[in-house]
C-alpha positions in Angstrom: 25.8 90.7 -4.0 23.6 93.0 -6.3 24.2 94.8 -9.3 21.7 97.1 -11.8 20.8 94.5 -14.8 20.1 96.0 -18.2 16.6 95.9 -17.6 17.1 98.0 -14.4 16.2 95.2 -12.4 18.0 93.9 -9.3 20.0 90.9 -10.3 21.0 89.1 -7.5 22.7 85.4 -7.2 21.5 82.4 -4.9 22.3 84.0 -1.1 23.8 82.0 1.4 21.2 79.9 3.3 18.6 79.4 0.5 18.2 76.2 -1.9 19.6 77.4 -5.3 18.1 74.9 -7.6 14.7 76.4 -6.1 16.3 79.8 -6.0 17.2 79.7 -9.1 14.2 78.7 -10.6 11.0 81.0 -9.5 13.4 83.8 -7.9 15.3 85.0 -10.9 14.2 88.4 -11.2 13.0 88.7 -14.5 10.6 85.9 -14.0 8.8 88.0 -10.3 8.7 90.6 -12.4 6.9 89.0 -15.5 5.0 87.5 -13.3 4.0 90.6 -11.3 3.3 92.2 -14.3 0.9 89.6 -15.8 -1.0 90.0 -12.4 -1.0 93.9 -12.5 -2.3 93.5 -16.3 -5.3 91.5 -15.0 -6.0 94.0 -12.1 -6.5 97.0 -14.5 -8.6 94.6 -16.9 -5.4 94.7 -19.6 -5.1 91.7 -21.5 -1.5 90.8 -22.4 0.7 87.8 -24.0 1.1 85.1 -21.6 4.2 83.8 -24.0 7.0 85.7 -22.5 6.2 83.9 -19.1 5.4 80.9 -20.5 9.1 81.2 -22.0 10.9 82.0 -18.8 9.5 79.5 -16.7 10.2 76.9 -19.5 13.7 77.8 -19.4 14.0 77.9 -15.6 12.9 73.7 -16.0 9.4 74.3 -15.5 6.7 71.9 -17.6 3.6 74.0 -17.5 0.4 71.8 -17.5 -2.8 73.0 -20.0 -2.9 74.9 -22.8 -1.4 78.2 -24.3 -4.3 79.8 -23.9 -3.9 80.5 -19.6 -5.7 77.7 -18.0 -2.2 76.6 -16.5 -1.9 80.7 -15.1 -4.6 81.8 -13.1 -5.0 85.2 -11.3 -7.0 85.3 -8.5 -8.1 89.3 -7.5 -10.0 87.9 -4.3 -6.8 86.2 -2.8 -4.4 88.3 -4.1 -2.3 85.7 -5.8 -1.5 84.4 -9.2 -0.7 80.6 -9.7 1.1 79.2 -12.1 0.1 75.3 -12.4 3.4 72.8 -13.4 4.0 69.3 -13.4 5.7 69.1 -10.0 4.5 71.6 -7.7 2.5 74.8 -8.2 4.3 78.3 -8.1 2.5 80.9 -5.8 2.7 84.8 -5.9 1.2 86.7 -3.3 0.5 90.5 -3.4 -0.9 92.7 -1.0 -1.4 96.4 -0.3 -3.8 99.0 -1.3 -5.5 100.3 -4.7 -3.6 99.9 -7.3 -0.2 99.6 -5.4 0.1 95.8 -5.0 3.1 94.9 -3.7 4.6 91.5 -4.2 5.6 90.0 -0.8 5.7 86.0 -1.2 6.9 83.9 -3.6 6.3 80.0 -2.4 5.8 76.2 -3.8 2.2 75.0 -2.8 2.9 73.1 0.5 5.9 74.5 1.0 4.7 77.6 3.3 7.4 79.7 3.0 9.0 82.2 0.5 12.5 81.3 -1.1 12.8 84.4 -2.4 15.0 87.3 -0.7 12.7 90.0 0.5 14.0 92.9 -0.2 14.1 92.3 -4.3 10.0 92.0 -4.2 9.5 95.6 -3.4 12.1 97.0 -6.2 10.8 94.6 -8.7 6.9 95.7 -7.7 8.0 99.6 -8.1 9.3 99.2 -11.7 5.8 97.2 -12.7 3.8 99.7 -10.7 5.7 102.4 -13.0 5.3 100.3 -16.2 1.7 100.2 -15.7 1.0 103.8 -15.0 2.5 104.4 -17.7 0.8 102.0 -19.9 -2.9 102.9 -18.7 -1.8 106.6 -20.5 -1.3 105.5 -23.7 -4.0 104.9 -26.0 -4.6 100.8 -27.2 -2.6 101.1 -30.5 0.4 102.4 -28.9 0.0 99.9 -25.9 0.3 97.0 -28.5 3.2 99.3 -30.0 5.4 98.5 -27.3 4.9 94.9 -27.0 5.7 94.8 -30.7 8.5 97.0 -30.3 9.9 94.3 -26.9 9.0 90.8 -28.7 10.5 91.5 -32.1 13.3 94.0 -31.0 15.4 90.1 -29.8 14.4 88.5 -32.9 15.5 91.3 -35.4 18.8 91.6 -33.4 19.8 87.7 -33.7 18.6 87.6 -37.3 21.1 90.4 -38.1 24.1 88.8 -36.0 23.8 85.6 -37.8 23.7 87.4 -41.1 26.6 89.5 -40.3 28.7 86.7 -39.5 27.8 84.9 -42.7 28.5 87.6 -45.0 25.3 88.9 -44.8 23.8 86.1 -45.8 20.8 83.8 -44.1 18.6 80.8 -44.5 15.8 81.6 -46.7 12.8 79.0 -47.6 13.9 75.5 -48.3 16.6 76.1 -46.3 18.4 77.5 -49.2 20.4 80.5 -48.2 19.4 84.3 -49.4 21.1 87.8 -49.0 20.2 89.2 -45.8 18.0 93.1 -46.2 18.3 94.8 -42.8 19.6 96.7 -40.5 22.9 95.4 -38.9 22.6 94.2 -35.3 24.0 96.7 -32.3 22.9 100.0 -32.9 23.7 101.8 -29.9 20.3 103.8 -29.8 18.4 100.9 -30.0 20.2 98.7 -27.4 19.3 102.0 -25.1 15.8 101.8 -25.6 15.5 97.5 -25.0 17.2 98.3 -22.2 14.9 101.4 -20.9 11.3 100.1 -21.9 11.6 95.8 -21.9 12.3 93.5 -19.7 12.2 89.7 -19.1 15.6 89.0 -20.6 16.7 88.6 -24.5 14.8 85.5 -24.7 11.3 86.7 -23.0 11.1 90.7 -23.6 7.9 92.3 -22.1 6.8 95.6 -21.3 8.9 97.4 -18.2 10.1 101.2 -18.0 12.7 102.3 -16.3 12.7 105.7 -15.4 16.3 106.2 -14.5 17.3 104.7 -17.8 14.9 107.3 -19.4 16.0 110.3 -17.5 19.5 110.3 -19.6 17.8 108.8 -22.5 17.2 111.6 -24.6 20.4 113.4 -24.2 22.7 110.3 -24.8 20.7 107.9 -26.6 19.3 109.0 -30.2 21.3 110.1 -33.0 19.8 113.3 -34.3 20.8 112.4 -38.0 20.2 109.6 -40.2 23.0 110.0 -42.7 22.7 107.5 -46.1 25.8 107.9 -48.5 25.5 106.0 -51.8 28.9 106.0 -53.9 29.7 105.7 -57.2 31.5 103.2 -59.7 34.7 101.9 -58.3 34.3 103.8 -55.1 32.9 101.8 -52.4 35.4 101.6 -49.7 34.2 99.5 -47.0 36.4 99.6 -44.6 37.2 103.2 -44.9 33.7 103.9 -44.2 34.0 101.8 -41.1 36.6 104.2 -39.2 34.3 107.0 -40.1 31.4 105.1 -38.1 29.6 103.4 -40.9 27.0 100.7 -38.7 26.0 98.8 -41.7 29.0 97.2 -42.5 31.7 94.4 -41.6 34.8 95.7 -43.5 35.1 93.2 -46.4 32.2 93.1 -48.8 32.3 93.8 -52.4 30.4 96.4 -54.3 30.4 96.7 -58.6 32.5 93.7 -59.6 34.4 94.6 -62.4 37.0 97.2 -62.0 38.4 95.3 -58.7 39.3 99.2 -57.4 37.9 100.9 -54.6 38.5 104.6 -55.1 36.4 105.9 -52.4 36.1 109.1 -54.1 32.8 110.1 -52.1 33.8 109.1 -48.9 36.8 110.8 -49.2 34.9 113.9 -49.7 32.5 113.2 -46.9 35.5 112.7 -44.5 36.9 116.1 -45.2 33.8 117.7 -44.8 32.7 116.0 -41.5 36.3 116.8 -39.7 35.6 120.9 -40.6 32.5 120.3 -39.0 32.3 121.4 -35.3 29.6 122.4 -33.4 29.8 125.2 -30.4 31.1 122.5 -28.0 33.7 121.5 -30.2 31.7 117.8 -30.8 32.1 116.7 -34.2 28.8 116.4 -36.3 30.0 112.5 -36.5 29.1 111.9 -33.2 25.6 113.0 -33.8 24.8 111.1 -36.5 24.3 107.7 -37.6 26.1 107.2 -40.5 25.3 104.3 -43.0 27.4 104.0 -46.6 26.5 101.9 -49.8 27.7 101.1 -52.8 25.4 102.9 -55.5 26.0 101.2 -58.6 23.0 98.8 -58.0 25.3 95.4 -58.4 25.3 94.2 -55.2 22.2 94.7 -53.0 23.2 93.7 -49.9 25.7 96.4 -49.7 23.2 98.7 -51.9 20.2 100.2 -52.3 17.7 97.7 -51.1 19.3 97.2 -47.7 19.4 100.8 -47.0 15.4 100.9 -47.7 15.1 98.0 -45.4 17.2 99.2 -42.7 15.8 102.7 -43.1 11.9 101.1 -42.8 12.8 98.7 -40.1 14.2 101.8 -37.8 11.4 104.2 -38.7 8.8 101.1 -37.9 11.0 100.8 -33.8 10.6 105.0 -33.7 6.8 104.9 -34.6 6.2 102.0 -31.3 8.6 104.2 -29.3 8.2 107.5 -29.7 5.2 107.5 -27.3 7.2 106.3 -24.2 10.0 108.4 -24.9 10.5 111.7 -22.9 10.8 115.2 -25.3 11.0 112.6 -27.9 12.9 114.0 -31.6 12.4 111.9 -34.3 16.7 111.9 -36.2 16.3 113.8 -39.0 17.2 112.2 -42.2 19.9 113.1 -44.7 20.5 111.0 -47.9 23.8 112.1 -50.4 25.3 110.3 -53.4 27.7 110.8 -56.0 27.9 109.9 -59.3 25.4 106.7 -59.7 25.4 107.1 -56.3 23.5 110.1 -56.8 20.9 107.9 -58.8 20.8 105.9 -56.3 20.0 108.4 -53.6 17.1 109.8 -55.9 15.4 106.1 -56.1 16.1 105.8 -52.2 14.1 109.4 -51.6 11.7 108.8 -53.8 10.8 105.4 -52.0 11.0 106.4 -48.8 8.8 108.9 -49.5 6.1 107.2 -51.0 6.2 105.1 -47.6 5.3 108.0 -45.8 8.6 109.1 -44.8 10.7 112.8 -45.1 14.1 113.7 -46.4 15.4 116.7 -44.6 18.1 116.9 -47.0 19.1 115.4 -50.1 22.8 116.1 -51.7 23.2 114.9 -55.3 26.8 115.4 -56.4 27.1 115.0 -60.1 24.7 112.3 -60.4 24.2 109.8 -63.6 22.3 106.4 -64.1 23.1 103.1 -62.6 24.7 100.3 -65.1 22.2 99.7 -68.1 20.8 103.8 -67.3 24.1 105.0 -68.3 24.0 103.5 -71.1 20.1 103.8 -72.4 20.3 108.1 -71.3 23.0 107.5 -74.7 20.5 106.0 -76.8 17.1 107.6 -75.3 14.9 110.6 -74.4 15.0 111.1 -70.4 17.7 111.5 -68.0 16.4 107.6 -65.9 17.2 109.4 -63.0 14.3 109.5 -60.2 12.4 112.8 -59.6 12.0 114.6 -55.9 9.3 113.2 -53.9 7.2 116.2 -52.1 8.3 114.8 -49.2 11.9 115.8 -49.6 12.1 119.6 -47.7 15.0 120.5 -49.7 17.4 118.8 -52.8 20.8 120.3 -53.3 22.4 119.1 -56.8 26.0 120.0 -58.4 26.6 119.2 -61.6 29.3 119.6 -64.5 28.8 119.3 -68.0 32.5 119.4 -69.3 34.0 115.7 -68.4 36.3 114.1 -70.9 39.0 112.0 -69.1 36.5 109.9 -66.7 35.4 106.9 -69.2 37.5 106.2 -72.5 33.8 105.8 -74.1 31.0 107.9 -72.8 31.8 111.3 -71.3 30.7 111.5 -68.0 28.3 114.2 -67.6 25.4 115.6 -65.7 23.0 118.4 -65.8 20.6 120.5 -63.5 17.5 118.6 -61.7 14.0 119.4 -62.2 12.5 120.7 -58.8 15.9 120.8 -57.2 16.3 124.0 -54.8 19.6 124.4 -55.9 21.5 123.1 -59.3 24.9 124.7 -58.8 26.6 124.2 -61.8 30.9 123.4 -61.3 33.6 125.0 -63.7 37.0 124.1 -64.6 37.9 127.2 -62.7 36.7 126.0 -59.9 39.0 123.2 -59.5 41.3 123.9 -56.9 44.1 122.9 -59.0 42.6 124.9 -62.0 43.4 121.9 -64.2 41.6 122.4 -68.0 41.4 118.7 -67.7 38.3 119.0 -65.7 35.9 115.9 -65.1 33.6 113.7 -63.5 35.9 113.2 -60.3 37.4 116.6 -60.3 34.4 117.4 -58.8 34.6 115.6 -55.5 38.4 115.4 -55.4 39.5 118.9 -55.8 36.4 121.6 -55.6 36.2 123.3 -52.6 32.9 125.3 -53.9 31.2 121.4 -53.5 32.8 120.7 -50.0 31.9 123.8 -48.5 28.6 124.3 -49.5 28.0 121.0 -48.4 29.5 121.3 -45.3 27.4 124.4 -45.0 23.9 122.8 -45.5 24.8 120.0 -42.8 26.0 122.6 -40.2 22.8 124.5 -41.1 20.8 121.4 -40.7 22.5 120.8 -36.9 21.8 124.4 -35.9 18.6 124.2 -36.9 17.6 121.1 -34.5 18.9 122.9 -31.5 16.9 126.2 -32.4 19.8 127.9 -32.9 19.8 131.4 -35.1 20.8 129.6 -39.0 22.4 131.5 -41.7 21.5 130.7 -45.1 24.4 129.1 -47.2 25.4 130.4 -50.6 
C-alpha cells in the first residue's frame, strides 16, 4: 500500500474504510507535512512562506478564506494545533509531545471529531520535519533563506527549460513574442538528486524537508566532480555526436555557423579519443565523472553558444552556493573549459566572464585558438590578437599553437601564436603530425598530433587525481 516518494515521504493511497474524497484532500502527505512544518516553524519563532501551503490545499479543492498574509492559518502554541480556515469546513492539526519533539497525531474537519487520516504516516511525516528543522536552526539566516530559494525556484527553472527544449530552445518573451531560451537544460541528474534530498511538498509546492537517507548516498553518487565546457570551431559543431558522449545541453538537431552547412566535429573528435584512454584506478571512465556540456564557438548562434554556457554555468553555480551548506562533505565540481580554433576564443571570453563573476577555472585548454567571425578578420587588418586575456582566477591555461597553416582557408592562413600569461604555450610542428605530412595546418593539429591528445589527456587525469588526493605527476 506504501512506497518511498521522491521526497522521502510515505506516499500512501485512500485505505479501505476511509472516505477518499476527504482522504484525498487533507491526508496527502505532502500537505501533513507542509503543514507540520509551518507549525514547527512558528514553534522555534522561524518565519516562513505560507505560499507553498496555500498552493497545496488550493489544488486539493480547498477555497481558503482571508488574505495571503495568514489570517486564514493560525497556529495556536497553547492548544497545540494549527487551523487552516476554508470556505466549507475548517482543517485541524493536532500535535502533541514534549520540547521540541511535536508529534502530529490528528488530522480532523471541525465538527467532525475524528481523524481521517491513517495513523501510522503522522509519526514518519513528523520525524522528517523534526530532522528538517534541526537542521535548519544550524544554519545561519542567509543560508536558511538559501534553501527556500533553492526549493521554490529549483520547479520553475526546470519547467522553463522543458518548454524551451521542446521548442527549439525557444520561449515566450515580453509581448508574448517568442525569444531564444539562455539556460541550463532541464534534468540534470545532480540536481534532480538534491530536489529530491532537501524539498518537499511536491513539484508544484516545494518547501524545505531533508532527508537523511537520501543524503547518506548523496555525496558519493550525486555530484559530478567536473564541469567540462567544450567550445568548437568553424564547421565543427556536431550536435548529436556530442550527445552519445553525454553532452546535457543539447537536443540533437540545432544548427551552429550557418554557412558552410558541414559539421566536421574536429574537436569533439579529439575529445572523444582522449576521454576513452582515460581510466581511473577502478577502471571508470573520466566521462562518468563529469558533466560534459559542448557549444558551437563561432559566436553565430547563441543559443547553442557562448551566452548559454554563461547562463547555464551562473544558474548552477547560483543552486551550489544555496546547497552547499546542507550537503554532507560537500565538493564544489571543479570546472574545466577547452576550445579549439574560435572555439578557443570563445573559451577565453567564457573564462574571462566567469571570472569576473567571482568564479574559478581549474583548467583552461586552448587548442590553436583564433578570433570569432569579424576578429578573424580585423587581427588581418589591426594591431592585437582580439582574443580575451586570463582572468587571475583561472589556476592554470594550457595553449597549443602552430604558426605554419596553408591549406585550412583558401584566403587567410589560419594561424595562431603563444598566449600572454599562459602556463604553457607548446608550440606544434609538421613533424609532429603523426602522418608527418609537410602539408601541415590548422586541423592537423587536432586530427592527427598525438603530442596535443596526450598532453591533454594528461592534464585531465592530473586534474582527477588531484580531487581524490591522490600522489599527481606533473605532465610534460
Amino acid at each position: 500500500m506504501k512506497k518511498l516518494g521522491k521526497s522521502g515521504l510515505i506516499k500512501t493511497p485512500c485505505p479501505p474504510g476511509h472516505d477518499c474524497e476527504v482522504f484525498d484532500s487533507h491526508c496527502e502527505p505532502n500537505l501533513l507535512a507542509v503543514a507540520a512544518f509551518r507549525y514547527h516553524s512558528e514553534m522555534r519563532g522561524l518565519k516562513t512562506d505560507e505560499k507553498p501551503l496555500r498552493r497545496l490545499l488550493q489544488q486539493q479543492g480547498h477555497t481558503i478564506k482571508g488574505s495571503l498574509f495568514g489570517r486564514s492559518i493560525k497556529p495556536n502554541l497553547a492548544t497545540q494545533t494549527l487551523t487552516i480556515e476554508t470556505q466549507n469546513k475548517d482543517l485541524i492539526f493536532e500535535f502533541g509531545g514534549d520540547g521540541d519533539a511535536k508529534t502530529l497525531s490528528r488530522v480532523t474537519l471541525a465538527g467532525n471529531g475524528q481523524s481521517d487520516c491513517p495513523a501510522e504516516m503522522l509519526p514518519i511525516i513528523t520525524k522528517a520535519v523534526n530532522q528538517t528543522m534541526e537542521k535548519m536552526l544550524d544554519l545561519p539566516p542567509a543560508s536558511q533563506k538559501a534553501w527556500f530559494e533553492f526549493c521554490s525556484k529549483h520547479p520553475e527553472l526546470e519547467k522553463t527549460a522543458r518548454a524551451a527544449k521542446s521548442r527549439g530552445w525557444r520561449i515566450d518573451g515580453h509581448d508574448d513574442k517568442e525569444q531564444d531560451y539562455y539556460g541550463c537544460p532541464p534534468g540534470i541528474e545532480w540536481r534532480r538528486i538534491a530536489f529530491s534530498a532537501l524539498c518537499g511538498g511536491g513539484s508544484e509546492a516545494p518547501f524545505p524537508l531533508y532527508s537523511p537517507s537520501v543524503l547518506s548516498v548523496y555525496p558519493n553518487q550525486g555530484f559530478p566532480e567536473f564541469f567540462h565546457f567544450f567550445f568548437d570551431g568553424f564547421s565543427d559543431f556536431k550536435p548529436r555526436e556530442a550527445i552519445a558522449l553525454g553532452a546535457v545541453n543539447l537536443r540533437g538537431d540545432e544548427v551552429g555557423e550557418p554557412f558552410t552547412k558541414r559539421s566536421n566535429g574536429n574537436g569533439l573528435n579529439l575529445y572523444r579519443r582522449i576521454h576513452d584512454n582515460l581510466v581511473d584506478e577502478s577502471d571508470d571512465h573520466i566521462r562518468s565523472r563529469t558533466q560534459f556540456h559542448y557549444y558551437d564557438g563561432t559566436g553565430f548562434n547563441q543559443k547553442v553558444g557562448l551566452d548559454s554556457a554563461l547562463a547555464c554555468h551562473q544558474e548552477m553555480q547560483t543552486q551550489l552556493n544555496q546547497i552547499a551548506p546542507l550537503i554532507p562533505n560537500f565538493k564544489r565540481p571543479k570546472t574545466v573549459v577547452i576550445g579549439y580554433s574560435n572555439g578557443g576564443a570563445t573559451a577565453l571570453d567564457f573564462q574571462s566572464t566567469i571570472g569576473r563573476r567571482g568564479h574559478d577555472t581549474d583548467l583552461l585548454i586552448t587548442i590553436d585558438p583564433i578570433p570569432r567571425a569579424v576578429g578573424f578578420v580585423l587581427r588581418k587588418l589591426t594591431p592585437g590578437d582580439w582574443l580575451s586575456d586570463r582572468h587571475p582566477r583561472t589556476k592554470k591555461h594550457l595553449n597549443f599553437y602552430q604558426n605554419t597553416d596553408l591549406l585550412s582557408h583558401p584566403t587567410f592562413s589560419m594561424k595562431s601564436k603563444p598566449m600572454e600569461n599562459a602556463d604553457h604555450n607548446i608550440q606544434v610542428f609538421p613533424s609532429d603530425n603523426l602522418y608527418h605530412s609537410s602539408d601541415y595546418s590548422h586541423v592537423h593539429i587536432v586530427r592527427s598530433t598525438p603530442l596535443v591528445e596526450q598532453r591533454v589527456g594528461c592534464e585531465l587525469e592530473s586534474l582527477l587525481d588531484s580531487s581524490s588526493d591522490t600522489f599527481v605527476l606533473p605532465c610534460f
